[in-house]
DRENPA-115256 format. One line per field, with one value per residue (C-alpha): residue in three letters; x, y, z. Coordinates in pm, 1 decimal, always signed. Layout:
BEGIN
mise: [ala  ...] $
xx: [X  ...] $
yy: [Y  ...] $
zz: [Z  ...] $
***
This chain:
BEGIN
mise: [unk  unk  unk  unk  unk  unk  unk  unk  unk  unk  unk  unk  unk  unk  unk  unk  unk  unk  unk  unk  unk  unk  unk  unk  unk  unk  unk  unk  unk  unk  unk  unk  unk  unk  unk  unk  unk  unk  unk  unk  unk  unk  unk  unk  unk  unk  unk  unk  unk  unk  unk  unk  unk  unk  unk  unk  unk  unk  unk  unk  unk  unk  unk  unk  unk  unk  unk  unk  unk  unk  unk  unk  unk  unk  unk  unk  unk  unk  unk  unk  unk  unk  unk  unk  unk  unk  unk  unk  unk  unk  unk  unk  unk  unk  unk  unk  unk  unk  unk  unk  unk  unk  unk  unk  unk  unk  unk  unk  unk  unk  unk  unk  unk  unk  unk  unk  unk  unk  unk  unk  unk  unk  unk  unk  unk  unk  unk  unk  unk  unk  unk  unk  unk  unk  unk  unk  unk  unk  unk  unk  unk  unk  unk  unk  unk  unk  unk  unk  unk  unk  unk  unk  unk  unk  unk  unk  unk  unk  unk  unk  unk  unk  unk  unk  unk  unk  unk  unk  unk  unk  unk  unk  unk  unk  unk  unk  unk  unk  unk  unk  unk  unk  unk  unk  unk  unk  unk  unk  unk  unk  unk  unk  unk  unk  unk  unk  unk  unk  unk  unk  unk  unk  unk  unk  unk  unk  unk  unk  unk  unk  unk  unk  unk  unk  unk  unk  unk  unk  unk  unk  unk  unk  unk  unk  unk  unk  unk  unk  unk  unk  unk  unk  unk  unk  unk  unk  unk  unk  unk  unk  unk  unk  unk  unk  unk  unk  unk  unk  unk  unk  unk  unk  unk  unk  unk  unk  unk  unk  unk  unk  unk  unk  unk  unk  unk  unk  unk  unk  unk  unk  unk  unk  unk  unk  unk  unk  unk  unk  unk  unk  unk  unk  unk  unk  unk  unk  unk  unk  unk  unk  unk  unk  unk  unk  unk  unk  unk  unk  unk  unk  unk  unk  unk  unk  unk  unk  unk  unk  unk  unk  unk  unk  unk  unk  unk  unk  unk  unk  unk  unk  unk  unk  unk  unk  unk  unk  unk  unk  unk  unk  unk  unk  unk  unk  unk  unk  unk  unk  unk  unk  unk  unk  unk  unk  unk  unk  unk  unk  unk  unk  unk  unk  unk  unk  unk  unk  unk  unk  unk  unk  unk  unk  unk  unk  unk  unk  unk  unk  unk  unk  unk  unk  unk  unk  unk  unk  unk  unk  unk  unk  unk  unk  unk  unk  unk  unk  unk  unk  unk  unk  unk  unk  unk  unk  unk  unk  unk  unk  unk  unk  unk  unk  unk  unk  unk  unk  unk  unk  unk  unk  unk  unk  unk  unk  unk  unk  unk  unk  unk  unk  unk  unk  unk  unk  unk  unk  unk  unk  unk  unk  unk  unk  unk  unk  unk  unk  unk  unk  unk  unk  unk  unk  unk  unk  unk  unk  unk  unk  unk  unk  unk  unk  unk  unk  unk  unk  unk  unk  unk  unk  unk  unk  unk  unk  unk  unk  unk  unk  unk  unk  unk  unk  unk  unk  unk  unk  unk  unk  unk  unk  unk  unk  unk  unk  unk  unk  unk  unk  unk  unk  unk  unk  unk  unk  unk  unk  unk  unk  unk  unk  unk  unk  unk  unk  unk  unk  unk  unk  unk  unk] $
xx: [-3524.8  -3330.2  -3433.5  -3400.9  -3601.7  -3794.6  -3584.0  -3509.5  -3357.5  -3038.0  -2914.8  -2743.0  -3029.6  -3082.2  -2940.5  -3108.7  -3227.4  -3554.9  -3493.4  -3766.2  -3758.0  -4107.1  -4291.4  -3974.3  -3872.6  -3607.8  -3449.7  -3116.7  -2799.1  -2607.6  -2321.5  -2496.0  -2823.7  -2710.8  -2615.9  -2912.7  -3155.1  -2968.8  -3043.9  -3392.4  -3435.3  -3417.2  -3602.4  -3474.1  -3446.9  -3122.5  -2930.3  -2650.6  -2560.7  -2526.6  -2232.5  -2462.0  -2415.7  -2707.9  -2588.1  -2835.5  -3200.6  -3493.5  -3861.7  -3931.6  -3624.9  -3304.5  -2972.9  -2720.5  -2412.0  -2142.7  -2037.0  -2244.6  -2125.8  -1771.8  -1980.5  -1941.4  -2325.3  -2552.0  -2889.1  -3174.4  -3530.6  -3783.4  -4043.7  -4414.3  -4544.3  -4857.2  -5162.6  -5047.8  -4746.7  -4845.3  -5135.3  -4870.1  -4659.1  -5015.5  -5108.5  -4769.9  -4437.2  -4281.4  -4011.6  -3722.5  -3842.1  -3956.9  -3589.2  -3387.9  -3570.8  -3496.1  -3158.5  -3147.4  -3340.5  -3098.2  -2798.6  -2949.4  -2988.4  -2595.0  -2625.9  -2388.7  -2546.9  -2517.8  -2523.1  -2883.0  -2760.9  -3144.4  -3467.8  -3758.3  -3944.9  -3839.7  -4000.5  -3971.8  -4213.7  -4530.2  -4453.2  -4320.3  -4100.3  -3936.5  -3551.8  -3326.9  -2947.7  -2699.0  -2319.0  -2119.5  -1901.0  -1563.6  -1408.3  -1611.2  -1762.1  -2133.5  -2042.7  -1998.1  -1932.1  -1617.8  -1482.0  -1246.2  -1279.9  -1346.0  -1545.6  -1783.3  -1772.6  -1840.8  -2159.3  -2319.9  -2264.6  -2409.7  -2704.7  -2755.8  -2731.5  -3000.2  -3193.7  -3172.0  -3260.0  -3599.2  -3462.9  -3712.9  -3495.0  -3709.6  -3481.8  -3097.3  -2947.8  -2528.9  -2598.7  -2721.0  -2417.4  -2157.5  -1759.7  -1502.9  -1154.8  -1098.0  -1315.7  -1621.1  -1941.8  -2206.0  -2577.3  -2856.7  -3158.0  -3365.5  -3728.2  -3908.2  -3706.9  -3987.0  -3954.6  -4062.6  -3937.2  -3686.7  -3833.8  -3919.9  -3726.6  -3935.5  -3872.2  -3518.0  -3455.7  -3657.4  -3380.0  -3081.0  -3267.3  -3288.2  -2975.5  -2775.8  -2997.5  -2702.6  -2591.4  -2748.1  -2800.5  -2925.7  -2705.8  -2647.2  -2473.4  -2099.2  -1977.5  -2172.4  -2040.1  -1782.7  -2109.7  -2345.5  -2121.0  -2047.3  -2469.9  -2574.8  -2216.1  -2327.7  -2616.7  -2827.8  -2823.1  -3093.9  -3272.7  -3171.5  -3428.6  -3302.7  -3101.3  -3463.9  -3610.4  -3356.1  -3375.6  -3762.0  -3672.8  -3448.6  -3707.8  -3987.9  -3780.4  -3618.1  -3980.7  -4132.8  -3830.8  -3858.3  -4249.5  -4112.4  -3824.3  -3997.4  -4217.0  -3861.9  -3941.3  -4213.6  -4090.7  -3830.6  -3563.1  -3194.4  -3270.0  -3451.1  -3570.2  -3943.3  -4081.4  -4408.8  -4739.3  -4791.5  -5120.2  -5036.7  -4626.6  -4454.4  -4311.0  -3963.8  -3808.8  -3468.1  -3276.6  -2998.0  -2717.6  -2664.3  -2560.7  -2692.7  -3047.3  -3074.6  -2828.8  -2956.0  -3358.6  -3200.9  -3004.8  -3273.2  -3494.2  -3254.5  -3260.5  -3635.3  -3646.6  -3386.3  -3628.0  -3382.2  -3587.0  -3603.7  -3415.1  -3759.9  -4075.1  -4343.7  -4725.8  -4568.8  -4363.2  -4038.8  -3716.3  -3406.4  -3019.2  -2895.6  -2574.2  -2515.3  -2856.8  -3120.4  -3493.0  -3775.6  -4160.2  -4435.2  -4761.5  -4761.7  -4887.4  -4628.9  -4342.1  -4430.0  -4411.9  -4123.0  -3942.3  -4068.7  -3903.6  -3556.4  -3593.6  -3677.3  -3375.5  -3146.5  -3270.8  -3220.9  -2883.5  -2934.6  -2720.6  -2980.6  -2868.8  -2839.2  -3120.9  -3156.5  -3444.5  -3867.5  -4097.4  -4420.0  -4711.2  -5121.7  -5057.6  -4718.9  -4387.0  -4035.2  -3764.8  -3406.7  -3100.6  -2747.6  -2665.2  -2394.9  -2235.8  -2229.4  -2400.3  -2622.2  -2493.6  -2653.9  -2501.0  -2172.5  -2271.5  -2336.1  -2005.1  -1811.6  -1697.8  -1696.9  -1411.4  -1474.7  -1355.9  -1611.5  -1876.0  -1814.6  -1815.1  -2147.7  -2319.8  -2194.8  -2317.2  -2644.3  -2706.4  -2589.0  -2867.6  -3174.7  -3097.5  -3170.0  -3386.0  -3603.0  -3515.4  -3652.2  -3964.0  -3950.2  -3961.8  -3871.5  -4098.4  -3852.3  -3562.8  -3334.0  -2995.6  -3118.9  -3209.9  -2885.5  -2559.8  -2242.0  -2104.5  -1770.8  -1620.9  -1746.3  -1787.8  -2092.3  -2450.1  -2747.6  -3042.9  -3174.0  -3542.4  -3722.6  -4092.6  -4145.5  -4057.8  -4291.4  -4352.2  -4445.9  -4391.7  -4082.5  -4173.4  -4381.1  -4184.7  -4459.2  -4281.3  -3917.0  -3887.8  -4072.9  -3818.7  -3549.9  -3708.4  -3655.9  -3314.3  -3236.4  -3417.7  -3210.0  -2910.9  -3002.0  -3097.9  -2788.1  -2552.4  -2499.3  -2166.1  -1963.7  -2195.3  -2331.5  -2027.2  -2201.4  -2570.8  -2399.6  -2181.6  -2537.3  -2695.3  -2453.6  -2426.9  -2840.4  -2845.9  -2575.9  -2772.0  -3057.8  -2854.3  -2711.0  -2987.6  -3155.0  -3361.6  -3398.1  -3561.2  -3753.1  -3456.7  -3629.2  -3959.3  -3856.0  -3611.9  -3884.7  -4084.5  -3762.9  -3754.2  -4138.3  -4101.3  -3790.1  -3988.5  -4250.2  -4088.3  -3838.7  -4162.4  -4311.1  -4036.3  -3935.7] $
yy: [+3594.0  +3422.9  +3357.1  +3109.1  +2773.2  +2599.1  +2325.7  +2045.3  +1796.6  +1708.4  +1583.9  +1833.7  +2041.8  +2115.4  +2467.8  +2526.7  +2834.1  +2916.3  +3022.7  +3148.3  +3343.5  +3400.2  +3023.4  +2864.7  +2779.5  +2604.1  +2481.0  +2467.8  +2486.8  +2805.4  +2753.8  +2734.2  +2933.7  +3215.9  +3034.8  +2839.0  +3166.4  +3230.0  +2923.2  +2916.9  +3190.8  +3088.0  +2767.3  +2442.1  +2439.2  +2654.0  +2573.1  +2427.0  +2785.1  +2822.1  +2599.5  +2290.5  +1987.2  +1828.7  +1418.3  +1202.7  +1196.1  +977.6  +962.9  +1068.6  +1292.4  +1500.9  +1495.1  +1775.4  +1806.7  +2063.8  +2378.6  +2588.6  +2832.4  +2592.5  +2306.5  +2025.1  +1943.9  +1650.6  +1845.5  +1567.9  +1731.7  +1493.9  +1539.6  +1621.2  +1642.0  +1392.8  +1444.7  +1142.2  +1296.8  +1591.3  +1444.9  +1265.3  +1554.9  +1698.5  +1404.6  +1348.7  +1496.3  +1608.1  +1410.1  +1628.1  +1687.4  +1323.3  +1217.0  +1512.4  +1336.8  +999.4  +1084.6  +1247.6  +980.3  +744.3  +869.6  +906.4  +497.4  +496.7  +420.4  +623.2  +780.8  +1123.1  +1425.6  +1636.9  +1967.7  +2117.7  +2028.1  +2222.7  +2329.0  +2486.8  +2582.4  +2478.8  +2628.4  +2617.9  +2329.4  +2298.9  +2034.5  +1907.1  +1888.3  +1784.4  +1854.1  +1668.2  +1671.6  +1494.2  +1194.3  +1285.7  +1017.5  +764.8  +502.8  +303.0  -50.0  -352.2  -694.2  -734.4  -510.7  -688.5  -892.6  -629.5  -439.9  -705.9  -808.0  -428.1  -409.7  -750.5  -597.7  -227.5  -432.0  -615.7  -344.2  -130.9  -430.3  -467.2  -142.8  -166.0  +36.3  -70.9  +38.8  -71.2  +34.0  -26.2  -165.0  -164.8  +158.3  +345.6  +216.7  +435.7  +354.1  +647.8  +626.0  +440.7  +203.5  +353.9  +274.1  +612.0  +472.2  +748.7  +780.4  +689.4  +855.7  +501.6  +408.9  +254.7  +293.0  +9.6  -347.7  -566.9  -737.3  -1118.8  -1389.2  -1331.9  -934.2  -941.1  -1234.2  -965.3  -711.2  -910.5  -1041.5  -677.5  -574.7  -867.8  -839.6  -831.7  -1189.9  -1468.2  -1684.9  -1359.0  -1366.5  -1700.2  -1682.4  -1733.4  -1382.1  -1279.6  -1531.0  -1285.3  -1028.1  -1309.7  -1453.9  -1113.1  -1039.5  -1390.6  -1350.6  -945.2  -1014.1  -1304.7  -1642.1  -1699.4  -1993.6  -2278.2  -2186.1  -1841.7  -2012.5  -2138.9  -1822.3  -1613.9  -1888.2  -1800.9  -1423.8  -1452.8  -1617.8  -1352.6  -1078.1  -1213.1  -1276.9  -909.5  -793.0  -924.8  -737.9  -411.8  -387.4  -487.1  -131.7  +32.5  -41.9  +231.5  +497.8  +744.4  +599.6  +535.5  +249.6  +424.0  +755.2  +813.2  +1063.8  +1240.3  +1122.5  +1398.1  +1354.6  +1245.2  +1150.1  +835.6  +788.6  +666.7  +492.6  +481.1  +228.1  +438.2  +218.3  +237.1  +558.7  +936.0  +895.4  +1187.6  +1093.9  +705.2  +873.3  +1065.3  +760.2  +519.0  +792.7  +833.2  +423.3  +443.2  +690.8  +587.6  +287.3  +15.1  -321.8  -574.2  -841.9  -1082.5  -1012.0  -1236.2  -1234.3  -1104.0  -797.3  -695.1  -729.0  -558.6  -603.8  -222.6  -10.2  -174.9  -242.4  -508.4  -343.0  -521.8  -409.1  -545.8  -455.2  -147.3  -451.0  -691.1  -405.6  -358.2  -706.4  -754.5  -468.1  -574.8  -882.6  -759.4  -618.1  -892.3  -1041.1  -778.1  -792.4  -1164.2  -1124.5  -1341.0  -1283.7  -1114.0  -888.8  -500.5  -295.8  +22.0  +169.2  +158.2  +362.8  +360.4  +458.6  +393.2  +93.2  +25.8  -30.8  -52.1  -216.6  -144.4  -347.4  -356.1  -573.0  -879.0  -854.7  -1295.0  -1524.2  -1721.5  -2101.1  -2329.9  -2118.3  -2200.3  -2482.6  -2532.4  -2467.8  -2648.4  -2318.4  -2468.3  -2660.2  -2867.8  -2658.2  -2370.7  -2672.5  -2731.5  -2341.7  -2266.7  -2563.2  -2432.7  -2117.2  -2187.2  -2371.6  -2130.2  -1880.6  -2075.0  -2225.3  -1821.6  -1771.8  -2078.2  -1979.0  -1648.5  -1759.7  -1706.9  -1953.6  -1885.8  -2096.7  -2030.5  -2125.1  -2254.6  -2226.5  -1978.9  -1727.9  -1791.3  -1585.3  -1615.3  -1262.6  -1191.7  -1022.2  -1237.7  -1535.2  -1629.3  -1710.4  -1425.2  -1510.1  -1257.0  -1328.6  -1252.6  -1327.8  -1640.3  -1500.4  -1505.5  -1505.2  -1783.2  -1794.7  -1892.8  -2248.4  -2321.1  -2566.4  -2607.8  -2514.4  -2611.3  -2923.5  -2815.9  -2547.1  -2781.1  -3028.0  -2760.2  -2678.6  -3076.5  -3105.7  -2830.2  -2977.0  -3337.3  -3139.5  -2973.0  -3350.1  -3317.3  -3187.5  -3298.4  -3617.8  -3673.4  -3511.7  -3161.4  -3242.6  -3327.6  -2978.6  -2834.2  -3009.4  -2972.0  -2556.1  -2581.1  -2732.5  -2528.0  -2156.9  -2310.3  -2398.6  -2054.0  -1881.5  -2130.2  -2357.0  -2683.9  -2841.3  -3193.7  -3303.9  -3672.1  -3522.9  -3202.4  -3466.7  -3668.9  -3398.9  -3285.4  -3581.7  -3605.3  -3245.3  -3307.5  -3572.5  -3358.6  -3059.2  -3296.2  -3475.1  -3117.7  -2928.4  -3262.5] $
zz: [-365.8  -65.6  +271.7  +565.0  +490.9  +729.9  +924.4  +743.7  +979.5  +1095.1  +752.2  +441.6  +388.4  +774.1  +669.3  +376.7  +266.3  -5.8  -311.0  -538.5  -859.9  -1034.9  -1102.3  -1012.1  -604.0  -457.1  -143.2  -119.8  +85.1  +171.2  -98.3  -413.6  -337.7  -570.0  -813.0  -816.9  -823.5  -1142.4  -1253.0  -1205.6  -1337.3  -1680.5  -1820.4  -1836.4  -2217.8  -2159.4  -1888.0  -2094.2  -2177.6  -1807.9  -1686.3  -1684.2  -1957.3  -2089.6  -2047.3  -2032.5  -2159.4  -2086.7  -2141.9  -1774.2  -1673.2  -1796.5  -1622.5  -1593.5  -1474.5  -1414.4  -1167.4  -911.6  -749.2  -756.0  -643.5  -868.5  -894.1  -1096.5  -1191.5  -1237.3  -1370.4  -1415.5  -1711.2  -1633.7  -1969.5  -1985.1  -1747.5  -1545.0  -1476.2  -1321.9  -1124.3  -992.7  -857.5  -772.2  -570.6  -402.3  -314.2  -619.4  -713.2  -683.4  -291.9  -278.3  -400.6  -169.3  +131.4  +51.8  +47.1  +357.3  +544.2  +386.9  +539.3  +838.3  +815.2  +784.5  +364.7  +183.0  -62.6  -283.9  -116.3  -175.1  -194.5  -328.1  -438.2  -619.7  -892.6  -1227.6  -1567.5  -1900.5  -2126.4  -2027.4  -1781.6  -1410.9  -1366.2  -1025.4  -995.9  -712.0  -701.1  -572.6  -507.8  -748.9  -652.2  -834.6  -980.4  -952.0  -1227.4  -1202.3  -1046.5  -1249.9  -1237.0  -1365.5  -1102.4  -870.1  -560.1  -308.8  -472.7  -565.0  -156.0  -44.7  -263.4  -168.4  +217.0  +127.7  -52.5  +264.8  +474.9  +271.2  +301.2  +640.2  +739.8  +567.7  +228.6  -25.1  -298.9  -648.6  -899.5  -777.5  -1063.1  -1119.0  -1278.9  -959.3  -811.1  -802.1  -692.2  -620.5  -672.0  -300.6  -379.0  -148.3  -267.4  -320.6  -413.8  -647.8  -786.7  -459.0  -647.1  -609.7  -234.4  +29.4  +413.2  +637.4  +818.6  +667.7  +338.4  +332.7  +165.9  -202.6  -173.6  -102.9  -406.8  -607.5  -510.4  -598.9  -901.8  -1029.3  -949.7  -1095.6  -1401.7  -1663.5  -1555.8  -1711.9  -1368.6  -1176.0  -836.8  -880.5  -1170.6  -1102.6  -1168.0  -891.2  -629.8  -413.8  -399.9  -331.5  -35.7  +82.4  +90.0  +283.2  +542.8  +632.1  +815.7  +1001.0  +846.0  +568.8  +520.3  +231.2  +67.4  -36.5  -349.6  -520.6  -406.7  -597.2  -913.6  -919.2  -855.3  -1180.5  -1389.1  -1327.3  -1355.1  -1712.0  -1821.1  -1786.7  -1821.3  -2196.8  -2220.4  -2036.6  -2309.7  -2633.1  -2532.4  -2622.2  -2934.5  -3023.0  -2777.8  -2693.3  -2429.0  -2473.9  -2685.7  -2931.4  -3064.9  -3167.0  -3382.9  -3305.1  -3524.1  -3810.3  -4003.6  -4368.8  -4299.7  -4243.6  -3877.1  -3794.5  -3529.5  -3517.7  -3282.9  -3119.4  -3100.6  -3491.3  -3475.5  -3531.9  -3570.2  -3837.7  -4056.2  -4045.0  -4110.9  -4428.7  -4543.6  -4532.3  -4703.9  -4989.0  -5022.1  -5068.6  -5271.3  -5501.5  -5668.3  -5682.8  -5744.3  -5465.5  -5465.5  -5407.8  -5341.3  -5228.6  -5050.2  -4722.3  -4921.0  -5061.5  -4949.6  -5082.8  -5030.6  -5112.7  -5010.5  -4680.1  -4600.2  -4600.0  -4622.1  -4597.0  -4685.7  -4496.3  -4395.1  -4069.6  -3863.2  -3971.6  -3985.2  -3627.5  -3516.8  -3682.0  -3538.4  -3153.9  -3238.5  -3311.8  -3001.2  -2832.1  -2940.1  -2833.9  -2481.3  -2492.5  -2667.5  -2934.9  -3252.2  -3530.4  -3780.1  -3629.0  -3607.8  -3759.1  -3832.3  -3887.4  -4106.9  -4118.9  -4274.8  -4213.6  -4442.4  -4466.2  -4287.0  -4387.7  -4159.2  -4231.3  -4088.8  -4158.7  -4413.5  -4296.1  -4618.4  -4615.8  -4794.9  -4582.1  -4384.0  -4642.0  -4971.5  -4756.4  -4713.5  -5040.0  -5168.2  -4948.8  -4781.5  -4474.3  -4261.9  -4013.9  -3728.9  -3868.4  -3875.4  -3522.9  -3411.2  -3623.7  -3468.3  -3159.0  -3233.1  -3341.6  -3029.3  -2787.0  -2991.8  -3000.5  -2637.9  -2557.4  -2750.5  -2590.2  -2251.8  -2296.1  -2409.6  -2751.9  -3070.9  -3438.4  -3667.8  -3960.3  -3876.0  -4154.7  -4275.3  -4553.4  -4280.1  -4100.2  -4162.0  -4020.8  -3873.1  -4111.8  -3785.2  -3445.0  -3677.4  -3449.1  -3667.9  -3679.3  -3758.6  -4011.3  -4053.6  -3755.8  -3974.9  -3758.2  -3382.8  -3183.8  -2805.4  -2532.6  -2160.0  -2073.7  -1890.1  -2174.0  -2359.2  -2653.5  -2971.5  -2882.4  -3075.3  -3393.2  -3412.3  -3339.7  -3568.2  -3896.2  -3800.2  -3819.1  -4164.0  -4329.9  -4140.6  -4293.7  -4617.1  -4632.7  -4593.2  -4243.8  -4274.1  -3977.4  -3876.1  -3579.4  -3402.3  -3542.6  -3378.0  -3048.1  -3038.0  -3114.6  -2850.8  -2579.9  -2654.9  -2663.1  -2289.3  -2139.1  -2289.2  -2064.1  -1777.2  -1728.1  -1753.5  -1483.7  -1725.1  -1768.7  -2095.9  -2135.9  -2360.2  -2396.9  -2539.3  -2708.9  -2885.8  -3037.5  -3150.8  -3355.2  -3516.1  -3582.5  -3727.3  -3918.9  -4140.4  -4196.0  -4287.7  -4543.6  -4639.3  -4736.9  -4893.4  -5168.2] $
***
């Protein structure tokens, strides 16, 4: 059924009309009303057999896109399976109307912004879930930094401008950035958008922190200079200030940033895929970006089940080497902590060996990566398999990784040229034991030099190949991780504990 809505402002849904079809209601603009009603009539489980394409899917939404009614439309229906969910909806707006209004509101403010063309609710299953439909920008590709000039310019003056007005906008990230074919910026996904006065200095850091997130120096960093110039040039004059407060902004954002994403881990999202808890069978987790996650479950099912012997085994478990892949048995706990810390790793872009898969049991836990296919640094080593300029670019290497890996807070407390590998294609060294990683706060600088202290025993162990030159290439790449992502490090003191824990580790291991 079709009839006239009630007024809905002065924005795109002003003349809306209401569409409703049994459990399911909508409102929606003149144009696609029909088709929507033919929508809704169906649940959401198959509207890809309805002119709609199933694109994206998250934990707390689904994303269509495709044709109504000759409308080229984005669909986005957000999930309300758990009890929090749906109290929620309950308690508020749902979010499909919440989002449709946001919209409106914004454009209203003078933001460009997607066109709402309808908001509602539609069912799937036994559940109701909220939708809202808007007009998609042809064309057009998510912003990024290594866009040109201008483009970089026009979204540091849109990101002042939503400031400005008093747009609260929590999650605008490069991604809800979009940028048409003339270069016009069109911003989404306004669910979580605030209304009120123009943020302080700390909120609006926060902003820019979050939105420059991919760079390593936040929107200091010097890929985001043109946008960063264009920002503090569109509106009043900030105070001097504004540079520390975005530094700070950067540093708490990179720090729960780390917790937030280690969650990915043990959940459904586009990092990972999650099976449901079955009484009496193992449960997999299956990192995405290795590839189809059923083919990689039945793969790394066939490798267990084909009873190859490991290649050592020792009080923590087995490990085995076997058709591409390195697989190693530990208890659930361990498994687990071990496959949080790969993750941990990705998100601070450190190079480990790549992630595939975890299984686990009540007891146990298997964790499967791809296998390097190289012998580890100090078997190189070893064998004199090394030049000097590949000295120089692994020391270089190895710096630029633990210099991350201590500016995100994390420390490695087995760190050796066994458990290093050299990458046959990038050439850059992965660390591919992640037993010892473990997790501090990221000013805590506790830890540092006994892991810098093991990694200058097994260099001194190993003949120091290259001399002194090779510790100062390690050095320098160690300083200048920290430097762009914003840290500093107590060189002086960090240095001495090295030393201390070099002796004792040699002392130890004679």
């Amino acid at each position: 059924m079709v009839h006239e809505a009630p007024d809905e402002g002065n924005g795109p849904l002003a003349q809306s009309v209401a569409v409703a079809t049994g459990r399911a209601r909508a409102t929606s603009v003149p144009s696609i009303a029909a088709a929507l009603q033919e929508l809704l009539a169906h649940d959401v489980a198959a509207w890809d057999t309805f002119g709609l394409e199933r694109f994206k899917e998250r934990t707390v939404r689904s994303v269509f896109r495709g044709v109504l009614a000759g409308v080229p439309v984005h669909v986005k229906v957000f999930r309300a399976d758990t009890l929090a969910d749906r109290a929620r909806d309950a308690l508020r707006r749902p979010r499909g109307a919440t989002e449709a209004k946001n919209l409106v509101r914004a454009r209203e403010n003078g933001i460009p912004v997607v066109e709402p063309l309808a908001y509602g609710i539609a069912v799937d299953g036994d559940h109701r879930r909220a939708f809202v439909v808007t007009h998609t920008v042809e064309h057009a590709a998510p912003f990024d930094f290594t866009m040109d000039a201008p483009s970089l310019r026009r979204a540091g003056a849109l990101l002042r401008r939503i400031q400005d007005a008093g747009i609260d906008a929590g999650d605008l990230h490069p991604g809800n950035l979009l940028v048409d074919r003339a270069g016009d910026l069109h911003a989404l996904d306004l669910t979580s958008v605030r209304f009120g006065g123009p943020p302080t200095l700390a909120r609006r850091a926060a902003r820019l922190a979050f939105f420059c997130q991919e760079l390593d120096g936040g929107a200091v960093d010097p890929r985001a200079r043109e946008l960063l110039d264009a920002y503090l040039a569109a509106g009043a004059a900030l105070p001097a200030s504004f540079r520390r407060e975005l530094e700070l902004a950067t540093h708490r954002w990179r720090a729960s940033a780390l917790v937030a994403f280690g969650r990915r881990a043990t959940r459904t999202c586009r990092h990972t895929r999650a099976d449901e808890r079955r009484r009496g069978r193992p449960r997999w987790f299956v990192h995405l970006p290795a590839g189809d996650a059923d083919a990689l479950t039945a793969e790394c099912e066939r490798l267990l089940a084909d009873g190859a012997p490991p290649l050592r085994r020792g009080r923590r478990g087995a490990v085995w080497l076997h058709s591409g892949f390195a697989v190693k048995e530990r208890d659930a706990g361990a498994a687990r902590r071990l496959w949080l810390a790969a993750y941990w790793l990705v998100f601070a872009r450190v190079p480990s060996a790549p992630l595939v898969a975890l299984r686990l049991t009540h007891d146990r836990g298997f964790v499967f990566c791809r296998d390097l296919g190289a012998p580890s640094l100090a078997t190189e080593i070893a064998a004199g398999a090394l030049d000097a300029g590949a000295v120089t670019a692994s020391a270089r290497s190895i710096g630029n990784g633990v210099g991350r890996l201590h500016a995100h807070g994390l420390r490695n407390r087995d760190l050796k040229f066994e458990n290093l590998v050299r990458d046959p294609v990038t050439r850059e060294v992965c660390i591919v034991d992640l037993d010892g990683v473990r997790r501090a706060s990221t000013t805590d600088t506790r830890g540092r030099g006994a892991d810098l202290g093991r990694l200058l025993a097994a260099f001194r162990g190993a003949g120091s190949p290259g001399g002194d030159a090779t510790v100062r290439t390690f050095v320098r790449a160690y300083l200048r991780a920290h430097g762009d992502l914003l840290q500093t490090t107590p060189l002086r003191r960090v240095a001495r504990r090295a030393e201390q824990r070099a002796g004792e580790w040699a002392s130890a291991h004679r």
